[in-house]
mmCIF file of the N, C-alpha and C atoms, coordinates in Angstrom:
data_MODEL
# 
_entry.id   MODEL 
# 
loop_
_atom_site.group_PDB 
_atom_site.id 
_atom_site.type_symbol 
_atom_site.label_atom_id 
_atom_site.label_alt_id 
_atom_site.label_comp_id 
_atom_site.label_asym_id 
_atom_site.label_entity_id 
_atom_site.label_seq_id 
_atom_site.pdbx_PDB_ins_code 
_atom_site.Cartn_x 
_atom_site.Cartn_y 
_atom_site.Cartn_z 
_atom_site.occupancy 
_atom_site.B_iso_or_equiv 
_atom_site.pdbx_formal_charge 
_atom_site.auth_seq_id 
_atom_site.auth_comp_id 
_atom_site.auth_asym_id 
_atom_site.auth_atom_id 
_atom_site.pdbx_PDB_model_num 
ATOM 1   N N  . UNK A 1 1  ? 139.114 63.332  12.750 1.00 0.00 ? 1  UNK A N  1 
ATOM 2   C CA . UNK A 1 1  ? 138.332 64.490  13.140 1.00 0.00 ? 1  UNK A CA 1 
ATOM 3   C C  . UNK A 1 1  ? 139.263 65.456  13.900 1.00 0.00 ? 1  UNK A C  1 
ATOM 4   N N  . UNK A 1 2  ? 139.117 66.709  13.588 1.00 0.00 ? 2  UNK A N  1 
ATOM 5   C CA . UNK A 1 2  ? 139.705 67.962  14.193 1.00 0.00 ? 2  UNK A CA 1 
ATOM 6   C C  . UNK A 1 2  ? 139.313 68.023  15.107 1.00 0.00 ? 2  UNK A C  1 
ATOM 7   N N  . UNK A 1 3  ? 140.523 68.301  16.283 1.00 0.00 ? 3  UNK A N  1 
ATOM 8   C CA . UNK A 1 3  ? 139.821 68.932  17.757 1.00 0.00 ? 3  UNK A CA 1 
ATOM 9   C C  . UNK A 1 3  ? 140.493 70.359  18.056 1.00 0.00 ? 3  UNK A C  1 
ATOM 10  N N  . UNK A 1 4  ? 139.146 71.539  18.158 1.00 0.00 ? 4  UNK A N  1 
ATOM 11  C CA . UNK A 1 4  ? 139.722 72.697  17.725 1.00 0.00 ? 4  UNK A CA 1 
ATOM 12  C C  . UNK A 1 4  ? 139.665 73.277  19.395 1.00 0.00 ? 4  UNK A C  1 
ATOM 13  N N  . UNK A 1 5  ? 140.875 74.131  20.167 1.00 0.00 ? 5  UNK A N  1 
ATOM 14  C CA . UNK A 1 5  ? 140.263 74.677  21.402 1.00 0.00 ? 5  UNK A CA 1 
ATOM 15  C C  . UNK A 1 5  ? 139.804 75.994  21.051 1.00 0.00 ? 5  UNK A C  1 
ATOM 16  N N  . UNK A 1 6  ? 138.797 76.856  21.335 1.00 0.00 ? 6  UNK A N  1 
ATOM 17  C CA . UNK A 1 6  ? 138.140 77.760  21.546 1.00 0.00 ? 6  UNK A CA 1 
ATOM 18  C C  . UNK A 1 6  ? 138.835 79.218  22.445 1.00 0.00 ? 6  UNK A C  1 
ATOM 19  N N  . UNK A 1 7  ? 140.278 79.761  22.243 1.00 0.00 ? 7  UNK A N  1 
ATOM 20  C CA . UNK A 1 7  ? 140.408 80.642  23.483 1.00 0.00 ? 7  UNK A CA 1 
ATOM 21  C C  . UNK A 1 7  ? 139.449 81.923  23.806 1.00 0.00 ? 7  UNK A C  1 
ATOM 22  N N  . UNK A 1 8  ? 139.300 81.928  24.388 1.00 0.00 ? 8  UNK A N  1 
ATOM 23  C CA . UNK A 1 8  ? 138.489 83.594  24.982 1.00 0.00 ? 8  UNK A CA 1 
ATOM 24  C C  . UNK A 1 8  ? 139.249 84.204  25.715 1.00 0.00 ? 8  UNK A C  1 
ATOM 25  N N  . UNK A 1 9  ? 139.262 85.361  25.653 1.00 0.00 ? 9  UNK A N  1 
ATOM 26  C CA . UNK A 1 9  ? 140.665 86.584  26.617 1.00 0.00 ? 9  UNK A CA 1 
ATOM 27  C C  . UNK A 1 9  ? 139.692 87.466  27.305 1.00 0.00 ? 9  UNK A C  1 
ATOM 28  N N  . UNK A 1 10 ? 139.710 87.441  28.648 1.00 0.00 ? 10 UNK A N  1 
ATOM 29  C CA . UNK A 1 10 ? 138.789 88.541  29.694 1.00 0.00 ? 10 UNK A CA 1 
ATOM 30  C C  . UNK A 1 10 ? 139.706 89.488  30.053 1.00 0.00 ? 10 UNK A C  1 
ATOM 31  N N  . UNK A 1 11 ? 139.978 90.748  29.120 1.00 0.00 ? 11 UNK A N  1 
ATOM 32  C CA . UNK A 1 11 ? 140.633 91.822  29.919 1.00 0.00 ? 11 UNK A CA 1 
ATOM 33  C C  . UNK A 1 11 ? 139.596 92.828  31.112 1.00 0.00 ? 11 UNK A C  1 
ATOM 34  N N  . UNK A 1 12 ? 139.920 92.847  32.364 1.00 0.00 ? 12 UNK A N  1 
ATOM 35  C CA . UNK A 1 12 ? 139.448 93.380  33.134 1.00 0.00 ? 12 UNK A CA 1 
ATOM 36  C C  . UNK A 1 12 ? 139.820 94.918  33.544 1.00 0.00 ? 12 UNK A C  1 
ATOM 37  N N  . UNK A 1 13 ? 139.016 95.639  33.953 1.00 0.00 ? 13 UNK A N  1 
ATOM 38  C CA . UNK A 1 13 ? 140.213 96.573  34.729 1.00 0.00 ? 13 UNK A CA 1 
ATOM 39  C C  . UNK A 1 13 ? 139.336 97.205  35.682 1.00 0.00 ? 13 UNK A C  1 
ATOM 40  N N  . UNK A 1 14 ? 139.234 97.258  36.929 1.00 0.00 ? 14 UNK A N  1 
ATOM 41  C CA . UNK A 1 14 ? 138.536 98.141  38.046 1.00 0.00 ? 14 UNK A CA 1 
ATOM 42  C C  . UNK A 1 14 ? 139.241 98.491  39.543 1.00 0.00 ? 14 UNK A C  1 
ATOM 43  N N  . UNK A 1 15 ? 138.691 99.573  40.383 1.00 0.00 ? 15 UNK A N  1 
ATOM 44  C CA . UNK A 1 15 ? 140.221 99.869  41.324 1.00 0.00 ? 15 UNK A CA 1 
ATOM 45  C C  . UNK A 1 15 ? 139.662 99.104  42.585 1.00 0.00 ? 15 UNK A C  1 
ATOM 46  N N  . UNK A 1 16 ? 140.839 98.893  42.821 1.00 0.00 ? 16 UNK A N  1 
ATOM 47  C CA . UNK A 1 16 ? 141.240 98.002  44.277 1.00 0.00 ? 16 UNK A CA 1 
ATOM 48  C C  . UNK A 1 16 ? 142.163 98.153  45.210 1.00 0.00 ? 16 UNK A C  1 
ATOM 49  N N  . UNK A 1 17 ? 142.077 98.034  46.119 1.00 0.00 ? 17 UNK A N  1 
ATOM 50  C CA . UNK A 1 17 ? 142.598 98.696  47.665 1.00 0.00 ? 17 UNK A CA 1 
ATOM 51  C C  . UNK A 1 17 ? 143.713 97.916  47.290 1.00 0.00 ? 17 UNK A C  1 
ATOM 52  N N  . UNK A 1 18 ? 144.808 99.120  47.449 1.00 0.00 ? 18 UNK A N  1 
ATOM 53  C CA . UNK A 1 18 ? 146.339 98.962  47.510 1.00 0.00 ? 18 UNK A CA 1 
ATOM 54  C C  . UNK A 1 18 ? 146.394 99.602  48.650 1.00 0.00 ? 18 UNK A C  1 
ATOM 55  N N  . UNK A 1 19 ? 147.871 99.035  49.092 1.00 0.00 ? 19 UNK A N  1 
ATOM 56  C CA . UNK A 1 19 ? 148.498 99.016  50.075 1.00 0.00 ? 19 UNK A CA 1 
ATOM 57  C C  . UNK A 1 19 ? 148.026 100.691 51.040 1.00 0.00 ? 19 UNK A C  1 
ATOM 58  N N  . UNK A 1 20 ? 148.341 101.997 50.442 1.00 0.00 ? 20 UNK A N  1 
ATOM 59  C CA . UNK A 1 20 ? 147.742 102.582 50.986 1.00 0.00 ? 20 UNK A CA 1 
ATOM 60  C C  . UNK A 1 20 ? 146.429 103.149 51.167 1.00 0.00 ? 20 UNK A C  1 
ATOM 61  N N  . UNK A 1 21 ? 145.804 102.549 50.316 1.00 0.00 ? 21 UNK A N  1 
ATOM 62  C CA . UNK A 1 21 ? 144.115 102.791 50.699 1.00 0.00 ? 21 UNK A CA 1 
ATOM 63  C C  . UNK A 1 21 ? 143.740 101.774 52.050 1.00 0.00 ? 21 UNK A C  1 
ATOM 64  N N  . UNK A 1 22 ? 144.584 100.656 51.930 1.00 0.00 ? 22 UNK A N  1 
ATOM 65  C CA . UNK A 1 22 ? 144.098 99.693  53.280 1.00 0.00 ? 22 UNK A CA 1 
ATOM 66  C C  . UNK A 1 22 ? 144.629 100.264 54.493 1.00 0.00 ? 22 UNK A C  1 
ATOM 67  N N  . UNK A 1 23 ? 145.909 100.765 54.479 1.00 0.00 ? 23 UNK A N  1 
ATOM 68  C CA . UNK A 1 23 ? 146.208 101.801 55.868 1.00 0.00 ? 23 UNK A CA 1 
ATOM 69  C C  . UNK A 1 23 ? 145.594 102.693 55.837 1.00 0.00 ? 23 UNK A C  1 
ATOM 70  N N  . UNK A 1 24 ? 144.640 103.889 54.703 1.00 0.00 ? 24 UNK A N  1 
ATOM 71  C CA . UNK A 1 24 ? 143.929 104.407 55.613 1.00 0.00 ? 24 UNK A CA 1 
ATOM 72  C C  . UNK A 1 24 ? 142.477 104.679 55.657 1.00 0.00 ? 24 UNK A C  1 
ATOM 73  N N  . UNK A 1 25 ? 141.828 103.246 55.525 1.00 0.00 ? 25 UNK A N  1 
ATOM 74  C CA . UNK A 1 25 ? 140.842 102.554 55.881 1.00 0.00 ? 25 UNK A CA 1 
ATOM 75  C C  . UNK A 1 25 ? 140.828 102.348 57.217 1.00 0.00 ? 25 UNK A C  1 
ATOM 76  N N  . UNK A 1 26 ? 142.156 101.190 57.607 1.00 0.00 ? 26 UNK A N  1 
ATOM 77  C CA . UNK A 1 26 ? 142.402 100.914 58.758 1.00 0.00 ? 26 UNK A CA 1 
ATOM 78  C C  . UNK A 1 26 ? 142.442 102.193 59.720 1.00 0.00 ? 26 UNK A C  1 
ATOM 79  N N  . UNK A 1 27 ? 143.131 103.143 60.055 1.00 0.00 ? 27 UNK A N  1 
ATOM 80  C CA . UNK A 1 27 ? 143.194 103.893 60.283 1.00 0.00 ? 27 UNK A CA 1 
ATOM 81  C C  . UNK A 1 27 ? 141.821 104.774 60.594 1.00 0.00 ? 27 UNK A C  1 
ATOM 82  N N  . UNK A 1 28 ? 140.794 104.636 59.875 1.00 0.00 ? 28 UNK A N  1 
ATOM 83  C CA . UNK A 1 28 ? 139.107 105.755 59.654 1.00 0.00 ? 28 UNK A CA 1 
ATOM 84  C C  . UNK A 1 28 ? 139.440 106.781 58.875 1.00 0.00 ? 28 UNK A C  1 
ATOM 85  N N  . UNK A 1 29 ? 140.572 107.051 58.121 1.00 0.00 ? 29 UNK A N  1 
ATOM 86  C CA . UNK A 1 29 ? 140.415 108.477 57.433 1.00 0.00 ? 29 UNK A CA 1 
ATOM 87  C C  . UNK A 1 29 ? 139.567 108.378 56.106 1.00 0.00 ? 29 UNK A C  1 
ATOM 88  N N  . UNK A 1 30 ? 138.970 107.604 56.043 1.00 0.00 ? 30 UNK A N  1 
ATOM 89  C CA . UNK A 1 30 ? 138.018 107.721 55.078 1.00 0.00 ? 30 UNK A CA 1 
ATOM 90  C C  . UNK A 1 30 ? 136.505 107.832 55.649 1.00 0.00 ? 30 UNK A C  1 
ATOM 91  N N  . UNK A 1 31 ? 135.392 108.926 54.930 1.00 0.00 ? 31 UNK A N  1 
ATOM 92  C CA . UNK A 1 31 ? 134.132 108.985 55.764 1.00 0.00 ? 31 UNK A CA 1 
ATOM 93  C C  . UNK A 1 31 ? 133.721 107.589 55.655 1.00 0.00 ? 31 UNK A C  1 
ATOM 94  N N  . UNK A 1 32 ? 132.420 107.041 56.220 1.00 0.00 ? 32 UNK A N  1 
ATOM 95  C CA . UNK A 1 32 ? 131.593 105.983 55.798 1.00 0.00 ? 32 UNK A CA 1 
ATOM 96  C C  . UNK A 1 32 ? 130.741 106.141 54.977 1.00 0.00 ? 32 UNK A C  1 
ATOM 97  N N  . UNK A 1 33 ? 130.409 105.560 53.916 1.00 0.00 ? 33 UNK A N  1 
ATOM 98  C CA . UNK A 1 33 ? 129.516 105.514 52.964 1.00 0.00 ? 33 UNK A CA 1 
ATOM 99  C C  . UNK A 1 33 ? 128.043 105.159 53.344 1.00 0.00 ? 33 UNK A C  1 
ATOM 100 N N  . UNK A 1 34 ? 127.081 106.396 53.311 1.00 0.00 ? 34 UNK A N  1 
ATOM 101 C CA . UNK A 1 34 ? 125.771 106.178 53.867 1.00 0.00 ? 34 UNK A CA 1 
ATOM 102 C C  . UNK A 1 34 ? 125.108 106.186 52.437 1.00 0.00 ? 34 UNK A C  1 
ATOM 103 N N  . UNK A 1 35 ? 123.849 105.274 51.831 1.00 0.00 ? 35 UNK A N  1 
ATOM 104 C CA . UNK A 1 35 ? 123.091 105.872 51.058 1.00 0.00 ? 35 UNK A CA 1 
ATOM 105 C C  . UNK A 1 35 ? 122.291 106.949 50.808 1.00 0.00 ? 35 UNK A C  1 
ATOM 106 N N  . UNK A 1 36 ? 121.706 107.005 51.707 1.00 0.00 ? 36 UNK A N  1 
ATOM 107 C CA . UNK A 1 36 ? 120.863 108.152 52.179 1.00 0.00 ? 36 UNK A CA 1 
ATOM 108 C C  . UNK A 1 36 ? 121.515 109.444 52.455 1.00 0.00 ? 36 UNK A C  1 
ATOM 109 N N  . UNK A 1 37 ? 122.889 109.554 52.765 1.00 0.00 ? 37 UNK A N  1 
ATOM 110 C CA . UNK A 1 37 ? 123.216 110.710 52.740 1.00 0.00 ? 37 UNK A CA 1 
ATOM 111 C C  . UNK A 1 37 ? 124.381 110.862 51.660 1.00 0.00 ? 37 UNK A C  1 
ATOM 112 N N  . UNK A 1 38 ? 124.666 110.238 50.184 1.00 0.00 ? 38 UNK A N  1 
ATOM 113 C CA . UNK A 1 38 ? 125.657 110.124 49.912 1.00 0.00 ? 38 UNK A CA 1 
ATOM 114 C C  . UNK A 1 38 ? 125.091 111.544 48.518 1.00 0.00 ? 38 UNK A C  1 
ATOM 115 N N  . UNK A 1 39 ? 126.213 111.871 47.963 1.00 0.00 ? 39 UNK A N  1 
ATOM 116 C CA . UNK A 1 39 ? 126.393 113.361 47.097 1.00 0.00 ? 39 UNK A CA 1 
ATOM 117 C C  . UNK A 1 39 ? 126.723 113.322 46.353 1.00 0.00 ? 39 UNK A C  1 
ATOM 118 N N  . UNK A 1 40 ? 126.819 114.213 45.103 1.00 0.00 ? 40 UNK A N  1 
ATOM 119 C CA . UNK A 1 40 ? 127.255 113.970 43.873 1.00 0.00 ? 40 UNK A CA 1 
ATOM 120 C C  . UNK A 1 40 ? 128.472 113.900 43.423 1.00 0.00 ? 40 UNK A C  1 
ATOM 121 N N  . UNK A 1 41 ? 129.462 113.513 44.604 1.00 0.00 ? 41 UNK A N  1 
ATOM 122 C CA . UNK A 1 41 ? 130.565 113.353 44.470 1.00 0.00 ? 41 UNK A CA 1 
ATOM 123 C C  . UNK A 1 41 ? 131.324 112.029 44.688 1.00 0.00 ? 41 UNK A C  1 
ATOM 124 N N  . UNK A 1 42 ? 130.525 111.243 44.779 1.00 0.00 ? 42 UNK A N  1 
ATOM 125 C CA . UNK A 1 42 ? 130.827 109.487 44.547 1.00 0.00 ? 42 UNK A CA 1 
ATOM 126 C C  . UNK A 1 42 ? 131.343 108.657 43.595 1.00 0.00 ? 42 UNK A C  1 
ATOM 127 N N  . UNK A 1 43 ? 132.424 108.610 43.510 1.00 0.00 ? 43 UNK A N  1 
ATOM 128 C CA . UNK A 1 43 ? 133.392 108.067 42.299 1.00 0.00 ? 43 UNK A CA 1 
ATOM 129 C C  . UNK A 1 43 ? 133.209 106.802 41.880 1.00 0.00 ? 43 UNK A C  1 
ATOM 130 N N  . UNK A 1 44 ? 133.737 105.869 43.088 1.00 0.00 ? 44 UNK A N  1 
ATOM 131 C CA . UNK A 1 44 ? 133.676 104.577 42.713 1.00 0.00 ? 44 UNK A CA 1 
ATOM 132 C C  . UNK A 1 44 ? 133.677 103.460 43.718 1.00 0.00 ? 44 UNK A C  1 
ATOM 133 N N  . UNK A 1 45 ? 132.965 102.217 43.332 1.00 0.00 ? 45 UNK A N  1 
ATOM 134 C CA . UNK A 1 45 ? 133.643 101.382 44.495 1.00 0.00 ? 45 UNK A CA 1 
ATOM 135 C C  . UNK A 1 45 ? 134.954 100.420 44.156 1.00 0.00 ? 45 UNK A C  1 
ATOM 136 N N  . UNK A 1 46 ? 135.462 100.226 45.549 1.00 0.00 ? 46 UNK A N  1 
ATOM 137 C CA . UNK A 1 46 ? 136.509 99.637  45.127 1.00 0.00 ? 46 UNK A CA 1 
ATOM 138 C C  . UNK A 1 46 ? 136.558 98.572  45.644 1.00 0.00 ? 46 UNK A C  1 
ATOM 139 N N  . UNK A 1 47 ? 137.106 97.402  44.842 1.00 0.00 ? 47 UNK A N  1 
ATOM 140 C CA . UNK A 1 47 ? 137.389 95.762  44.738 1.00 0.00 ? 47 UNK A CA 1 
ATOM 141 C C  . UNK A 1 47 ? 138.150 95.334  45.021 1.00 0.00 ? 47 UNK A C  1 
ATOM 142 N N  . UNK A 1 48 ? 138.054 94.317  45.854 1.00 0.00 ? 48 UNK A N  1 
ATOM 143 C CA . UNK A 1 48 ? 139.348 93.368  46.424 1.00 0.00 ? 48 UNK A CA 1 
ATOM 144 C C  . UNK A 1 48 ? 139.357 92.202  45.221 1.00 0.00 ? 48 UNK A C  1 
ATOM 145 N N  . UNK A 1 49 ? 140.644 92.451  45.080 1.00 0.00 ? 49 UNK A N  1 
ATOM 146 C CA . UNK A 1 49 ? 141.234 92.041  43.637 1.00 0.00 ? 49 UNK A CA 1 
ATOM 147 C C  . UNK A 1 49 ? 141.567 90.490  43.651 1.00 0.00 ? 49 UNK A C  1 
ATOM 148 N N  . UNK A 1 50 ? 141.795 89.989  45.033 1.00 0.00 ? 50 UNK A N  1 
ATOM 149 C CA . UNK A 1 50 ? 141.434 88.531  45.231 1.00 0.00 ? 50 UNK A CA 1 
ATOM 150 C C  . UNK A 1 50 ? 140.041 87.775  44.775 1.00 0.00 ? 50 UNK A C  1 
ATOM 151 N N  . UNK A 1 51 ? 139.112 88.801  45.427 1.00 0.00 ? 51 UNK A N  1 
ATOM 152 C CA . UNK A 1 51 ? 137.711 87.973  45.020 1.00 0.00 ? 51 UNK A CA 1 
ATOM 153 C C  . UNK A 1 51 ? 137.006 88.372  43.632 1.00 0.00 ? 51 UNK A C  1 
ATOM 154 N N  . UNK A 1 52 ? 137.986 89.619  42.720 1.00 0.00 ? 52 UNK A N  1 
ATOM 155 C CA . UNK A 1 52 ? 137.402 89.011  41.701 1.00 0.00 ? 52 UNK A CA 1 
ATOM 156 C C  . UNK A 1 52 ? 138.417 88.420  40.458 1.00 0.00 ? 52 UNK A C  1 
ATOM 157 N N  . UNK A 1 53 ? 139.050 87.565  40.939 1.00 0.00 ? 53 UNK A N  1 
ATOM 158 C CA . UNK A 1 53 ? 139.600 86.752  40.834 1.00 0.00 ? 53 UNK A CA 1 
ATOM 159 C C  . UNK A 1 53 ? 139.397 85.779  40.790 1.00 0.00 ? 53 UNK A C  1 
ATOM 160 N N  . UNK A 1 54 ? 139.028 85.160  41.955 1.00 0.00 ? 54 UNK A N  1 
ATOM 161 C CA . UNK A 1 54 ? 138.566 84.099  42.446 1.00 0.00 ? 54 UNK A CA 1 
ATOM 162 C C  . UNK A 1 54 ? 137.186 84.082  41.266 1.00 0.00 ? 54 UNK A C  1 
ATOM 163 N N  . UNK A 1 55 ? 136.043 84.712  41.889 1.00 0.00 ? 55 UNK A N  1 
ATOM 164 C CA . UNK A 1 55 ? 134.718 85.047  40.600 1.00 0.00 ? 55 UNK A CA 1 
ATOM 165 C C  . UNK A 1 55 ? 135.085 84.877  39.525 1.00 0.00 ? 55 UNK A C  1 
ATOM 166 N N  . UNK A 1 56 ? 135.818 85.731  38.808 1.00 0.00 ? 56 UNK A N  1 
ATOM 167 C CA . UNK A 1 56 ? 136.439 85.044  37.151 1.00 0.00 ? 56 UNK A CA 1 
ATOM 168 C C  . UNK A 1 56 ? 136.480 83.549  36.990 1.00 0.00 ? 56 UNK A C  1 
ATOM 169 N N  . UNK A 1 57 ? 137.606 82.924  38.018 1.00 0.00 ? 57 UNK A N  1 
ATOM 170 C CA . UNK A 1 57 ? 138.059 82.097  37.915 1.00 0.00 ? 57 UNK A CA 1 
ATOM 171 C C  . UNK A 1 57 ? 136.755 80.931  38.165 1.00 0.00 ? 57 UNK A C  1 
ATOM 172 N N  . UNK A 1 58 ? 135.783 81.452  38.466 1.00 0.00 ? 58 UNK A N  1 
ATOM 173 C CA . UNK A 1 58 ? 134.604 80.022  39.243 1.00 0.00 ? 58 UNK A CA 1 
ATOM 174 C C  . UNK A 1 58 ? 134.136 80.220  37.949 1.00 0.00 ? 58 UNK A C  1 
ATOM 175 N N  . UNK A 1 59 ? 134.083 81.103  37.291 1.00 0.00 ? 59 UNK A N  1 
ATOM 176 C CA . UNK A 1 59 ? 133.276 80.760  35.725 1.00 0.00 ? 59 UNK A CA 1 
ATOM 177 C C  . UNK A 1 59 ? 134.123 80.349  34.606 1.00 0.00 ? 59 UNK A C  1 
ATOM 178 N N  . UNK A 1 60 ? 135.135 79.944  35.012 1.00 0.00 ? 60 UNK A N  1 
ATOM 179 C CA . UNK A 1 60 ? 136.183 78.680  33.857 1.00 0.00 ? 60 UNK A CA 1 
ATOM 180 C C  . UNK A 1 60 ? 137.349 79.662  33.549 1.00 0.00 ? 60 UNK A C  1 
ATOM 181 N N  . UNK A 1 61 ? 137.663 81.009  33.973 1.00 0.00 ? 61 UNK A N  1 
ATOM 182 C CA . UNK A 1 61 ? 138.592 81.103  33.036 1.00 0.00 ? 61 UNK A CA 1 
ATOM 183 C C  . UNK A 1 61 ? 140.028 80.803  33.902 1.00 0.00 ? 61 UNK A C  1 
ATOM 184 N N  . UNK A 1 62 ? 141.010 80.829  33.093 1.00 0.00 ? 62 UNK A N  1 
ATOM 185 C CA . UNK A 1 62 ? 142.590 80.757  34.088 1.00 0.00 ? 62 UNK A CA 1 
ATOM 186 C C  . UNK A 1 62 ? 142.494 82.122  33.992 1.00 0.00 ? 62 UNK A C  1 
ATOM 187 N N  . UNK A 1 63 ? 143.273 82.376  35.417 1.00 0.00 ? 63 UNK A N  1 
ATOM 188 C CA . UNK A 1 63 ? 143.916 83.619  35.627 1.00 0.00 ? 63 UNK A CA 1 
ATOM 189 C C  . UNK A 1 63 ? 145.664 83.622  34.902 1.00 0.00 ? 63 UNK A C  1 
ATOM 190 N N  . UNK A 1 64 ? 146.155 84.539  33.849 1.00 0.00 ? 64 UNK A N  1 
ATOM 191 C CA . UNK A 1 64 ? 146.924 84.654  33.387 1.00 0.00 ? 64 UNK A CA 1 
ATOM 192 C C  . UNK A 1 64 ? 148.229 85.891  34.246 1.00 0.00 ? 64 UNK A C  1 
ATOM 193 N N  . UNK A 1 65 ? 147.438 86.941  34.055 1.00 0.00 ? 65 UNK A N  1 
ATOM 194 C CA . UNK A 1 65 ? 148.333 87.815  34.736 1.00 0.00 ? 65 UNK A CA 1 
ATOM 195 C C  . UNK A 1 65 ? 147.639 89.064  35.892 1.00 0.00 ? 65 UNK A C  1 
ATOM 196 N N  . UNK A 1 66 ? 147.825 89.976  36.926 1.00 0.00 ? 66 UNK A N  1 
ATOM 197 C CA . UNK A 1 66 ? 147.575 91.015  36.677 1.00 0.00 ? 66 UNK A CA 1 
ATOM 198 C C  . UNK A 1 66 ? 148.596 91.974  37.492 1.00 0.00 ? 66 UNK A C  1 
ATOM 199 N N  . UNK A 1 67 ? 148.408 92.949  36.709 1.00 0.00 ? 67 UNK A N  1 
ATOM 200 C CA . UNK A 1 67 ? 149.308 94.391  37.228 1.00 0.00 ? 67 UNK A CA 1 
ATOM 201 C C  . UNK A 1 67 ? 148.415 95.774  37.436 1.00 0.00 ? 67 UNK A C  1 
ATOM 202 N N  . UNK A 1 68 ? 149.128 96.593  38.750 1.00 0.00 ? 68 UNK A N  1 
ATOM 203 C CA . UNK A 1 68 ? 148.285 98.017  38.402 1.00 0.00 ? 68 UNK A CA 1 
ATOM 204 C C  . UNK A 1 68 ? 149.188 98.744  37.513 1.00 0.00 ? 68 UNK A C  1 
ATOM 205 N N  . UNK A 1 69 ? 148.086 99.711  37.143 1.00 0.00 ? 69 UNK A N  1 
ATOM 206 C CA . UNK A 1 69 ? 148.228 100.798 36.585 1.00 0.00 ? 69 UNK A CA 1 
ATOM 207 C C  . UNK A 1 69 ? 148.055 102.436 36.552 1.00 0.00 ? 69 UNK A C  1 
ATOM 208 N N  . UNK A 1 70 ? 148.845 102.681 36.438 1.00 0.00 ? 70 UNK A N  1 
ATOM 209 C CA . UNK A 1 70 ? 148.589 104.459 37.266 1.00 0.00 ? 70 UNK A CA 1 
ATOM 210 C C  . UNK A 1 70 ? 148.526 104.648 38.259 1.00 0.00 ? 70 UNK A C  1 
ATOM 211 N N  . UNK A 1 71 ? 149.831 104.450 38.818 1.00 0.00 ? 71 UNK A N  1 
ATOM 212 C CA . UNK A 1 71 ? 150.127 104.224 40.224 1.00 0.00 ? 71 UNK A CA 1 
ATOM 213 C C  . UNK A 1 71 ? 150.208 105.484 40.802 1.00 0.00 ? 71 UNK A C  1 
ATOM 214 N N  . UNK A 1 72 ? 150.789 106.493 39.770 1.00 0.00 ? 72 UNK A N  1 
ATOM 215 C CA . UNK A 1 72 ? 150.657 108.101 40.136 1.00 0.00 ? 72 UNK A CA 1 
ATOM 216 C C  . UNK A 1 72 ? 149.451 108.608 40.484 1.00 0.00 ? 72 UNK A C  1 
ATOM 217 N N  . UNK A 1 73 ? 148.221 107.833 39.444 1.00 0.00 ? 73 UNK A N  1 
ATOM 218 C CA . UNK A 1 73 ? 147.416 108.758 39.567 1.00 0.00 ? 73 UNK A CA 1 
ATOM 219 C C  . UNK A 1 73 ? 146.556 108.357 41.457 1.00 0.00 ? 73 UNK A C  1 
ATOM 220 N N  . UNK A 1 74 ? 147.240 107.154 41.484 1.00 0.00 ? 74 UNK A N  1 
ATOM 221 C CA . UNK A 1 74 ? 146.530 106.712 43.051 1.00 0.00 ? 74 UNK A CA 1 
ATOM 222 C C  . UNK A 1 74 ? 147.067 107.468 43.895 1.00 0.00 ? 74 UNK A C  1 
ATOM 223 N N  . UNK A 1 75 ? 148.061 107.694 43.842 1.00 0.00 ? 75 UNK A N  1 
ATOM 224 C CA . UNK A 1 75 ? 149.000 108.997 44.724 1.00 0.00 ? 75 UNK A CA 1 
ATOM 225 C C  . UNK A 1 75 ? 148.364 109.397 45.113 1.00 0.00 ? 75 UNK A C  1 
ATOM 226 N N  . UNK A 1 76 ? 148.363 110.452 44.071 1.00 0.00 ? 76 UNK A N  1 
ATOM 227 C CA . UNK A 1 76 ? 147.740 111.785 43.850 1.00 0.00 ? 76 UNK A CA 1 
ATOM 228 C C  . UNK A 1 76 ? 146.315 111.826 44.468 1.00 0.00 ? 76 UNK A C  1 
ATOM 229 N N  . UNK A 1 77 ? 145.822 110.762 44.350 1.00 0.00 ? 77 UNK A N  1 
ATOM 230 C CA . UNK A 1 77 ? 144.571 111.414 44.912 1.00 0.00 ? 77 UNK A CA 1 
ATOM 231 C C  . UNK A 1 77 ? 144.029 110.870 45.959 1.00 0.00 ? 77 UNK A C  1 
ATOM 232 N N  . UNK A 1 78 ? 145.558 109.713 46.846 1.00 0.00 ? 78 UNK A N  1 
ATOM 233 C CA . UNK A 1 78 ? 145.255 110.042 48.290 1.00 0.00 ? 78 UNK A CA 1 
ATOM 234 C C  . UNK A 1 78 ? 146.052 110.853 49.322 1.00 0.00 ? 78 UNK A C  1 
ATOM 235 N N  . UNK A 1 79 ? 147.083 111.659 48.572 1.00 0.00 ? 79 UNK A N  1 
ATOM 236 C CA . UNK A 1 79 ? 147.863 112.004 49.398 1.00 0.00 ? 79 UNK A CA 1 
ATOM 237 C C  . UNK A 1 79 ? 147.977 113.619 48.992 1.00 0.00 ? 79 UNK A C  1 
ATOM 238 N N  . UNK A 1 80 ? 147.654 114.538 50.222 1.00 0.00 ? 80 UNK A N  1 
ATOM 239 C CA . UNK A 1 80 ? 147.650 115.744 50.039 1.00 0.00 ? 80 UNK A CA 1 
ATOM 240 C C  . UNK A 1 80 ? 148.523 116.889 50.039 1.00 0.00 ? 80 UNK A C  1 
ATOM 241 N N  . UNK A 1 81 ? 149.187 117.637 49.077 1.00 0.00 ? 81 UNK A N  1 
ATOM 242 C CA . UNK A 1 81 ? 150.581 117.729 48.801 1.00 0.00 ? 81 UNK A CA 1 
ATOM 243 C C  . UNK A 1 81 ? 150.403 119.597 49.345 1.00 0.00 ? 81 UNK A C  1 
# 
């Protein structure tokens, strides 16, 4: 009898606090996020890339690799030129 393995591939991709979004978090230069007062200018939330990681990983899969991407474009749109 054949024993066949099954692979499945989870490509992910969502943004997560790099190095300078956590200094300026730390820091307060970012407003606080209220519901009640929030505007039509709310982009996104952002993920600590450990825990979903970890989450992937509690539902069976191996973690293989990960890298960012568009490192410019993170620049750019925390740093005011």
């Amino acid at each position: 009898m054949n024993s066949y393995k099954i692979r499945c591939y989870l490509f992910l991709t969502f943004a997560f606090m790099s190095l300078l979004r956590k200094i300026k978090t730390y820091l307060g230069l970012y407003p606080l996020f209220e519901e009640k007062n929030k505007d039509d200018n709310f982009y996104e939330f952002i993920l600590d890339k450990n825990k979903v990681k970890n989450e992937v990983c509690s539902y069976g899969f191996n973690f293989i690799s990960c890298y960012p991407f568009d490192a410019v474009k993170g620049i750019k749109d925390e740093i005011i030129f």
